[in-house]
C-alpha positions in Angstrom: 82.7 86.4 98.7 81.7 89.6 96.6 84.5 92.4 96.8 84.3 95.0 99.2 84.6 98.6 98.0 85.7 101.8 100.3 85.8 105.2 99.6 89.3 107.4 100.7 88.6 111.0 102.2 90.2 113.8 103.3 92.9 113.3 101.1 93.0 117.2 101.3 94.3 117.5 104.6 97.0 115.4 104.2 99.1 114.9 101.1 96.5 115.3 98.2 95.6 112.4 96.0 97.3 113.5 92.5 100.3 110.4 93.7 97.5 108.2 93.8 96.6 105.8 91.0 94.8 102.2 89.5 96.7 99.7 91.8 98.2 101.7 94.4 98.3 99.3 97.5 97.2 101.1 100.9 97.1 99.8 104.5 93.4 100.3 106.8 94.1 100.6 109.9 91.3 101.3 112.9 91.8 103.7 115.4 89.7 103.0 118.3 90.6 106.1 120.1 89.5 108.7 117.2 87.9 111.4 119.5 85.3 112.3 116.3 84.7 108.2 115.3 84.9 105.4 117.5 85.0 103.0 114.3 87.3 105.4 111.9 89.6 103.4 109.7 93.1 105.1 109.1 94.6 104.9 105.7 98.1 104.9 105.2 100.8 105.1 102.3 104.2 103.2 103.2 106.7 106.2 103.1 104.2 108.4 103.8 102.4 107.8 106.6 98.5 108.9 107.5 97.1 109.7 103.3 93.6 110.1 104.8 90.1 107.6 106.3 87.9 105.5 105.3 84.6 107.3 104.3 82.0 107.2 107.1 79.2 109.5 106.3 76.5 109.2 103.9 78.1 112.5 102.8 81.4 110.9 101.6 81.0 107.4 100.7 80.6 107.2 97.2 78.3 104.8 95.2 78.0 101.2 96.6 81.5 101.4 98.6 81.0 100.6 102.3 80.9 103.2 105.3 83.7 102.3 107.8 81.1 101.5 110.0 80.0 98.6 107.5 83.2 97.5 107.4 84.8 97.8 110.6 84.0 94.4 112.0 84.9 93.0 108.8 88.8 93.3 108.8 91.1 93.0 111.7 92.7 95.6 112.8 94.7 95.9 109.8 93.6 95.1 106.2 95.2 95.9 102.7 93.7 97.6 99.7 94.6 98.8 96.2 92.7 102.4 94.9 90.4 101.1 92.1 89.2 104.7 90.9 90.4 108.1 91.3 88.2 110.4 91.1 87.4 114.7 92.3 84.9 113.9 94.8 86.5 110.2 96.2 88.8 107.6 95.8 87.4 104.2 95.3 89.7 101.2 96.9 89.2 97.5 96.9 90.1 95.1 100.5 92.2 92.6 99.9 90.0 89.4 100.4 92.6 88.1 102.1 92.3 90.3 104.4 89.1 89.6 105.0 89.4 86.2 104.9 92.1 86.4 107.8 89.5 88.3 109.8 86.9 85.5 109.6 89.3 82.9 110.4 90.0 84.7 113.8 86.8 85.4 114.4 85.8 81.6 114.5 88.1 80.5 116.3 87.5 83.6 118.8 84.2 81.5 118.5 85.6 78.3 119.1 87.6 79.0 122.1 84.7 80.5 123.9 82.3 77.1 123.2 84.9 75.2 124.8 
């Protein structure tokens, strides 16, 4: 499995993205009842709370990262990632694959259970 690549936004309206570096570990987290985006993705900073989303417009997703939409069916409905790249228009994070792995493994036996 190839990694995944997101891109953090809105940054801005939170806490900025100046504490942000290579390695930093952040949390996804979906938010099913977003009034603007039935499939946003939280992002989240332990001490800090809500840093910002994962991108979701063709406006803000940088490069080849994935669109929250891409990846919402991907993760559960948590995942982990590390920032990758910080740069002035986006910040470029890498999922876990474990993550992703976990997510697959419930989704087949989600599978599973409903063959039986």
């Amino acid at each position: 499995m190839s990694k995944i690549y997101v891109t953090l936004t809105g940054t801005n309206h939170y806490f900025g993205k100046e504490f942000l570096k290579k390695g930093t570990k952040i949390r996804l987290e979906k938010e099913p009842d977003n009034e603007y985006d039935k499939e946003a993705i939280k992002v989240t900073y332990e001490g800090l709370g809500k840093i910002g989303y994962v991108a979701n417009s063709f406006n803000t997703v940088l490069g080849d990262s994935m669109s929250a939409g891409r990846i919402y069916d991907k993760i559960g409905k948590t995942a982990k990632a590390k920032v990758v790249l910080v740069t002035d228009h986006g910040t470029i994070c890498s999922i876990s694959k474990k993550s992703l792995l976990d997510n697959q493994k419930k989704v087949k036996k989600a599978e599973t259970e409903v063959e039986e």
